[in-house]
VONUFI-390069 format. One record per atom (N, C-alpha, C): residue in one letter; x, y, z. Coordinates in steps of 0.1 Angstrom, whole numbers, plus 2048, in hexadecimal, padded with zeros to 3 digits. Example, Ala and Ser with C-alpha at 12.3 -4.5 7.8 and 13.67 -1.06 7.14 Angstrom:
2
a8847C784E a87B7D384E a8847DF84E s8807EA847 s8897F5847 s88180084F 
END
This chain:
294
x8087F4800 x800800800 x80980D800 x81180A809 x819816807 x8238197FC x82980B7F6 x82D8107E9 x8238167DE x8188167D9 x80E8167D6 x8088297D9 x80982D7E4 x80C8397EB x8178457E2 x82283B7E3 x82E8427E4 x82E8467D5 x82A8387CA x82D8397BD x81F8467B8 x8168457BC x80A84F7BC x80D85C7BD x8178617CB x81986C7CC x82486F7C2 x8318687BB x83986F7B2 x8338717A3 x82786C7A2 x82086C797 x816874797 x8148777A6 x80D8897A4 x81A8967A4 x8228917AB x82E89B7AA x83089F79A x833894795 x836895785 x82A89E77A x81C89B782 x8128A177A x8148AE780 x8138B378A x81A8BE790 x8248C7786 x82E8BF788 x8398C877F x8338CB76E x82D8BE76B x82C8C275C x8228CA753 x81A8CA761 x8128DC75E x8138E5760 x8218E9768 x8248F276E x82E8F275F x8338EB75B x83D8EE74E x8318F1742 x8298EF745 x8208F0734 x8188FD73A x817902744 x81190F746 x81791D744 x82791B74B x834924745 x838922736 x832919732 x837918721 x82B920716 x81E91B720 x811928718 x81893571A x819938728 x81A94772C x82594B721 x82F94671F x83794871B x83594970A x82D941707 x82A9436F7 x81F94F6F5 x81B94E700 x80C95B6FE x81596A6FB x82196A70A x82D97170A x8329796FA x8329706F4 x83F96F6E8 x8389756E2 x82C9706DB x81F9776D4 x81A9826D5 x8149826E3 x80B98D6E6 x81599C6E5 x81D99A6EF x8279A46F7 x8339AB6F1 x83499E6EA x84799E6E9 x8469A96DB x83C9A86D1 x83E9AE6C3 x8389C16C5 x8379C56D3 x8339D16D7 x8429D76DF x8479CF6E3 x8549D46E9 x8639CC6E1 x8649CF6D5 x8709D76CD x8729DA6CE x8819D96CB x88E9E36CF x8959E16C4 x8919EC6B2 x89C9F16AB x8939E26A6 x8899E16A6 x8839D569D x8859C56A0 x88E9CA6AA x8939B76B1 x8879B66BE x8869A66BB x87F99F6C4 x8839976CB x8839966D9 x88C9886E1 x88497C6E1 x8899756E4 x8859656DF x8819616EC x8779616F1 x87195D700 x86D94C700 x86C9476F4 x86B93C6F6 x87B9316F9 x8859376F4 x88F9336F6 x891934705 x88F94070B x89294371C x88A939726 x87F932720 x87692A728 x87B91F727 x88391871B x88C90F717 x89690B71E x89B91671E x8A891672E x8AA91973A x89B91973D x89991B748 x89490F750 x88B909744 x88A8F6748 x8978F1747 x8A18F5741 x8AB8E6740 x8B28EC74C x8B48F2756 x8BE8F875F x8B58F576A x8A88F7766 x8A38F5775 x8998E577B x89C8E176B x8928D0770 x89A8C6764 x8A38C975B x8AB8C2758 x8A48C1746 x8B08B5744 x8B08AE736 x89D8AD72E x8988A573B x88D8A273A x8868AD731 x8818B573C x8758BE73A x87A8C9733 x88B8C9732 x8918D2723 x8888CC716 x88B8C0711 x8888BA706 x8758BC709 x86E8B9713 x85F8BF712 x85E8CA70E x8618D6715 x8628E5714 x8618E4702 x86C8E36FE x8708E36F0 x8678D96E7 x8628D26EC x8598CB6DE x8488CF6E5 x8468D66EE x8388DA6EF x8358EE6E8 x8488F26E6 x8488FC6E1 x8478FB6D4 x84E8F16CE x84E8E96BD x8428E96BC x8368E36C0 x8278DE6BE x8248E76BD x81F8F06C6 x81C8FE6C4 x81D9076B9 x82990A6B7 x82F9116AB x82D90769F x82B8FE69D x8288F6691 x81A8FA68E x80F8F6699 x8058F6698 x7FB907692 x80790F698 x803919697 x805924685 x816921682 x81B92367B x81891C669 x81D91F662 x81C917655 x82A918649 x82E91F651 x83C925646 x846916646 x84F91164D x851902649 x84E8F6652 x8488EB649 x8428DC650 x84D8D9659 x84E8D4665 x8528D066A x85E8D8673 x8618E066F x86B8E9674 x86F8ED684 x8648F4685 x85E8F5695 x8638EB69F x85C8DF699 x85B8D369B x8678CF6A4 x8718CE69B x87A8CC69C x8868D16A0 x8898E469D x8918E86A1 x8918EC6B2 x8878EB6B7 x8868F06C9 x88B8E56CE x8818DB6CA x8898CD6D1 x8968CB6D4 x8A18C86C7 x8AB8C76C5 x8B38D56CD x8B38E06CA x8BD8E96D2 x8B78EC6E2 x8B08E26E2 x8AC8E56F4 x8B58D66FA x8B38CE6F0 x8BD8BE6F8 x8C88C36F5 x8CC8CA6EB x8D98CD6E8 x8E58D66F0 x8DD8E06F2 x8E38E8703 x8DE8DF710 x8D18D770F x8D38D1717 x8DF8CC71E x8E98C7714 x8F28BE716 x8FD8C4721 x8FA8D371E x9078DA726 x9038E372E x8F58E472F x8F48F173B x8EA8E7746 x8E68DE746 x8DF8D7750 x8E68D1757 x8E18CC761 x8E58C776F x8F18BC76C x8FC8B476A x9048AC76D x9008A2776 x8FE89576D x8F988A775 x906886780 x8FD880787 x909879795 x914870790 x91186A786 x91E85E782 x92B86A77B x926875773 x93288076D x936887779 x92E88C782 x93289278D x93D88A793 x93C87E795 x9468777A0 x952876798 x94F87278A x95E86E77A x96387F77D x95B889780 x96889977C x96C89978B x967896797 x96D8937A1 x9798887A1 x97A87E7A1 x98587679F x99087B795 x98F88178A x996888786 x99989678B x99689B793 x9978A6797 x9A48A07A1 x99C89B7A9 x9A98917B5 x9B588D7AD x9BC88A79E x9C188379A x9CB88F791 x9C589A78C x9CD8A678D x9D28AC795 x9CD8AD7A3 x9D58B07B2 x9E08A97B7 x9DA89F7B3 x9E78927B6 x9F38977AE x9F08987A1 x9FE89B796 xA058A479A x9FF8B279A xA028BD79F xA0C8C07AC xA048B67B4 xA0B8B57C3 xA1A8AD7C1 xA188A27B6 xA2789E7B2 xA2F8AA7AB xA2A8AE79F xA358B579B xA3A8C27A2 xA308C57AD xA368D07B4 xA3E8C57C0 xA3F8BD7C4 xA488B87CC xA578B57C2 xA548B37B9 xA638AF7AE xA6A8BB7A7 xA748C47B1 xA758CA7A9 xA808CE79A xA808C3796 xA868C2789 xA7E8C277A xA6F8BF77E xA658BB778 xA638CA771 xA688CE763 xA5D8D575B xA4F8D675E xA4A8E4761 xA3B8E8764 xA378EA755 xA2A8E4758 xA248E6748 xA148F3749 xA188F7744 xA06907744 xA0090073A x9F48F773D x9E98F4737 x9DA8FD738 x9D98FD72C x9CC90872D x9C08FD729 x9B4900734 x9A88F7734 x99F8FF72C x9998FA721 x98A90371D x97D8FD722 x9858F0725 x9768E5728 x9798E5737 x96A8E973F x9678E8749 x9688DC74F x96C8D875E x9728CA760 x96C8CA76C x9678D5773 x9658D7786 x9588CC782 x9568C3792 x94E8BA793 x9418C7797 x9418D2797 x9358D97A1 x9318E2794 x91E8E3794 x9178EC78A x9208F978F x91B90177F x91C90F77E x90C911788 x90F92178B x90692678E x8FA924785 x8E7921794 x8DE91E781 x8DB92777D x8DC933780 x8D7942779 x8E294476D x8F0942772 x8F6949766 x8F693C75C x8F092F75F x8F0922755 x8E4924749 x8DC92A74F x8D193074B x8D293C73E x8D9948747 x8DE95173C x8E394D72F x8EC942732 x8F693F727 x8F0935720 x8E592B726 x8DC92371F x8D7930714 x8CB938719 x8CB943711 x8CD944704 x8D994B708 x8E394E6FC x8E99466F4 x8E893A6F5 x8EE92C6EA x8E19276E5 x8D49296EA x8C99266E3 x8C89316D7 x8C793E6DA x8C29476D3 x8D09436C7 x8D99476CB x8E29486C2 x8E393A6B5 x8DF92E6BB x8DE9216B4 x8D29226A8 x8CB92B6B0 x8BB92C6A7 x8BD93569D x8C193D6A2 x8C394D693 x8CF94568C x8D893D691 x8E6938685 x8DB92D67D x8D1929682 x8CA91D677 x8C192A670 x8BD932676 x8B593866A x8BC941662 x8C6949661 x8D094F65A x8D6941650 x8DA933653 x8DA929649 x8CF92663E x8C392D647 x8B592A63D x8B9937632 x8BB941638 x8B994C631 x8C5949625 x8D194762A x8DA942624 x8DC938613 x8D292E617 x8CC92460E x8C092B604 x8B693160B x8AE93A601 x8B69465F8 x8C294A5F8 x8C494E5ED x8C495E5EF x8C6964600 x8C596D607 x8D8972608 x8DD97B607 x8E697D609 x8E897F61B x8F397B623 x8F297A62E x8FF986634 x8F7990639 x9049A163D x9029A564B x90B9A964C x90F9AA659 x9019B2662 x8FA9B465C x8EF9BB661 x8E99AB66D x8E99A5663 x8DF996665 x8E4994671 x8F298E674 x8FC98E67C x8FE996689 x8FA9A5688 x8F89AE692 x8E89AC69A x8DF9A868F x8D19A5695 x8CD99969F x8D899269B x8DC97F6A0 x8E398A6AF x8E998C6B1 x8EF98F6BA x8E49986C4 x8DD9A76C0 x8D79AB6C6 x8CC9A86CB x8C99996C3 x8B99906CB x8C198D6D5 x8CE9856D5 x8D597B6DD x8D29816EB x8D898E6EB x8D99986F3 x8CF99E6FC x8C499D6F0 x8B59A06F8 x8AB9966FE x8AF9896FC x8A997C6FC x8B097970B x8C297E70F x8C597F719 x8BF986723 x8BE993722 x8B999A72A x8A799672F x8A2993724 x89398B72A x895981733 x8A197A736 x8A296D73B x8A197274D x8A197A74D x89F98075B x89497B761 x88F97975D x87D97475E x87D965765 x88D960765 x89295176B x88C954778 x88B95C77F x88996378F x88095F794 x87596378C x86595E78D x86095778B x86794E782 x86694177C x86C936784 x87693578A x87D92E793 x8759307A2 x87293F7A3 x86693A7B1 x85C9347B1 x8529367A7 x84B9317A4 x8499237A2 x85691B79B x85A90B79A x85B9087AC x85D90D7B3 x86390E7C0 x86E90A7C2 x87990F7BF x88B90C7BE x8919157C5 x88991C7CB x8939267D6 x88D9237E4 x8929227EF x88F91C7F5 x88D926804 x88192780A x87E93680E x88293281F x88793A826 x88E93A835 x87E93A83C x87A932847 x871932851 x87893C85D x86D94185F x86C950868 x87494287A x87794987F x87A94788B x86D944896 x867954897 x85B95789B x85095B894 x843956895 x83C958888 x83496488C x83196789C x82D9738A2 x83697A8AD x82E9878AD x8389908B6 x8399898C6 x84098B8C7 x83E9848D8 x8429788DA x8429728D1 x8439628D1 x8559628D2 x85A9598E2 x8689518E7 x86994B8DB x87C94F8D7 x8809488CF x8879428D6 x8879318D5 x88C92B8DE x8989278D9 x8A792A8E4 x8B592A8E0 x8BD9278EA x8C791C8E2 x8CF9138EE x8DA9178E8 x8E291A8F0 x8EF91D8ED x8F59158EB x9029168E5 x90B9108E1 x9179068E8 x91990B8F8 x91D8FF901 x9158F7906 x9098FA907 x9008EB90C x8FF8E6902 x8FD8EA8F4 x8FD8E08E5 x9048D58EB x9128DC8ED x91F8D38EC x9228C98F8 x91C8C9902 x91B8C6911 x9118B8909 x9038BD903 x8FC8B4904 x9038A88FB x9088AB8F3 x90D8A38E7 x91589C8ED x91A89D8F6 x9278948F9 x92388B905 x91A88E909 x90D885914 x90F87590F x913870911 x91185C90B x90285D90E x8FD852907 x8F084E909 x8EE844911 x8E283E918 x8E583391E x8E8826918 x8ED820921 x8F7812916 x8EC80C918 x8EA804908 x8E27F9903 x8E27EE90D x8D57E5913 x8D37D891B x8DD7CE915 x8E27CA91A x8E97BE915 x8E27B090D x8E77AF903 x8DD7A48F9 x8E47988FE x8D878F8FF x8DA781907 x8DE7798F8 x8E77708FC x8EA7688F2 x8DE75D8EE x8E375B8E2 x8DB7568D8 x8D67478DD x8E57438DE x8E07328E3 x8E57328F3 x8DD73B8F7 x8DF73890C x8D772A90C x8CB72A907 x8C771E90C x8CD711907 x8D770E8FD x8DD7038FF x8EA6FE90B x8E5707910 x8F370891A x8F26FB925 x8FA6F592A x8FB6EC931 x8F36F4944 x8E86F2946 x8E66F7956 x8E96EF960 x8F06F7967 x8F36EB976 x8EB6E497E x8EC6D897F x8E46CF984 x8E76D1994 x8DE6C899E x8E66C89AC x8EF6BB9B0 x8F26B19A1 x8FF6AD9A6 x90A6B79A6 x9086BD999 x9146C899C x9186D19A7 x90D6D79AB x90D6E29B5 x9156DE9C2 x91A6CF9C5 x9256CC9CC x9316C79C9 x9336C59BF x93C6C39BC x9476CF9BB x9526CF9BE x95E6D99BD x9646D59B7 x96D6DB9AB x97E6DA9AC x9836DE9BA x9916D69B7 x9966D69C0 x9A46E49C0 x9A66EA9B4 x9AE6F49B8 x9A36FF9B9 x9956FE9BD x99170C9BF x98E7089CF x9977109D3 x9967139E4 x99071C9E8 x98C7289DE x9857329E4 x97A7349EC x9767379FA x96D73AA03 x96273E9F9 x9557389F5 x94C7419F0 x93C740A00 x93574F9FC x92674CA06 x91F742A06 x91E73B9FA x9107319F9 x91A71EA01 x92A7229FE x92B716A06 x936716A10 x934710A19 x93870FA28 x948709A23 x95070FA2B x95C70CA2B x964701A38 x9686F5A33 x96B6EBA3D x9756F1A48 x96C6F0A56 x9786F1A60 x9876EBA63 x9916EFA64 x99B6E8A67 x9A46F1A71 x9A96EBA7A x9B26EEA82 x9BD6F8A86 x9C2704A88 x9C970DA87 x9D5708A88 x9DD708A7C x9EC705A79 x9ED6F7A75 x9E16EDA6E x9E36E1A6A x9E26E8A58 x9EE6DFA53 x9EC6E2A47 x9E76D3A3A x9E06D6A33 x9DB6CBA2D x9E56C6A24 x9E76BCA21 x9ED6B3A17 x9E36B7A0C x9E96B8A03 x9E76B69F6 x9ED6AB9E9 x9F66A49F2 x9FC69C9EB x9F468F9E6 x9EE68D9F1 x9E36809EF x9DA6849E9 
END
């Protein structure tokens, strides 16, 4: 029953999240349409469906990147008519595609750039112990640290490699139609990039709203109300208190154990001499000493 429970509640979780992604993807296309073609700048438009794109893959992953992007495809297909399939296909693909590099880092790559991270320290720590060893200045382009970038600025830069991927495929369209391609085109690819950036600010509202920031509980929730506070030496006093020791666990096979009968209970060895209470000690004479030889 309780698995049964448990599997129920991740499957309302899941319904949860994936209306909350198809509700920010309307707003956001209502956005693009309604809003966006009123506030140009010098005739450019930012790309707001791209910013809702990167803002799922930074904040809920691979997954609901590749959703985001093929419920933006449907949309724009359905809506549009200029080329079959197009839509379709281009959101999807450049949303898995940055996927690859601005989302979260699964646990198995996390632990492989840690192990090598340990394994470059190690070298390091040799050849600065040898000093005869030639130092070598290696320059990294490829990020190696086991730990995310920050997700806002992963965000930004998601952004900006979506927009920029999308105007370099449509400048190839233009390209192919028989359009000459000038630096004008080039400057306009750049100043969406730039304005499609700046809309991305919007991650703020959008990330509270997912609930990803995580809000401090008040101390006191009214005036007046004892905030109750233990210092720091009784912490430490208490902590080091042992607990009471565990009852002692009776062994397993006590009861096969041999119990004394009352033949035994008289019987002695003979090197235990020791006086005990339950038995009487034989009188003998002051200064007779016993043989033991016999």
């Amino acid at each position: 029953m309780q698995a049964v429970l448990r599997r129920g509640g991740s499957v309302a979780r899941a319904a949860i999240k994936f209306l909350k992604v198809l509700l920010l993807v309307l707003l956001y296309f209502l956005l693009q349409t309604a809003v966006m073609p009123h506030l140009k700048i010098a005739g450019i438009m930012p790309n707001l469906l791209m910013v809702i794109i990167a803002i799922m893959t930074v904040s809920y992953g691979k997954l609901y990147a590749f959703i985001s992007g093929a419920l933006i495809g449907i949309i724009l297909e359905a809506m549009s008519y200029s080329i079959p399939l197009f839509y379709l296909l281009i959101y999807p693909v450049l949303a898995l595609l940055c996927a690859q590099v601005f989302a979260d880092m699964s646990d198995i790559k996390r632990e492989m750039r840690r192990i090598r991270q340990a394994q470059r320290q190690s070298e390091a720590a040799a050849q600065g112990q040898a000093s005869f060893v030639r130092r070598r200045i290696r320059l990294r382009i490829r990020r190696d640290s086991p730990h995310d970038l920050n997700a806002h600025l992963r965000i930004l830069l998601n952004t900006l490699m979506l927009v920029a991927l999308f105007e370099g495929v449509m400048l190839i369209y233009v390209a192919l139609s028989g359009i000459a391609v000038t630096w004008q085109h080039i400057a306009r690819v750049v100043y969406a990039a730039a304005y499609s950036a700046l809309c991305s600010l919007s991650m703020f509202p959008v990330r509270a709203y997912l609930g990803l920031y995580r809000r401090r509980r008040p101390l006191a929730s009214q005036e007046g109300e004892e905030v109750l506070a233990t210092p720091r030496e009784l912490l430490r006093t208490l902590a080091l208190v042992p607990d009471e020791a565990p009852p002692a666990r009776k062994p397993m096979f006590q009861f096969l154990r041999r119990k004394p009968g009352p033949t035994d209970q008289g019987t002695d060895s003979p090197a235990d001499d020791s006086p005990r209470p339950d038995r009487p000690r034989p009188d003998r004479p002051e200064g007779e000493v016993q043989d033991y030889a016999d």
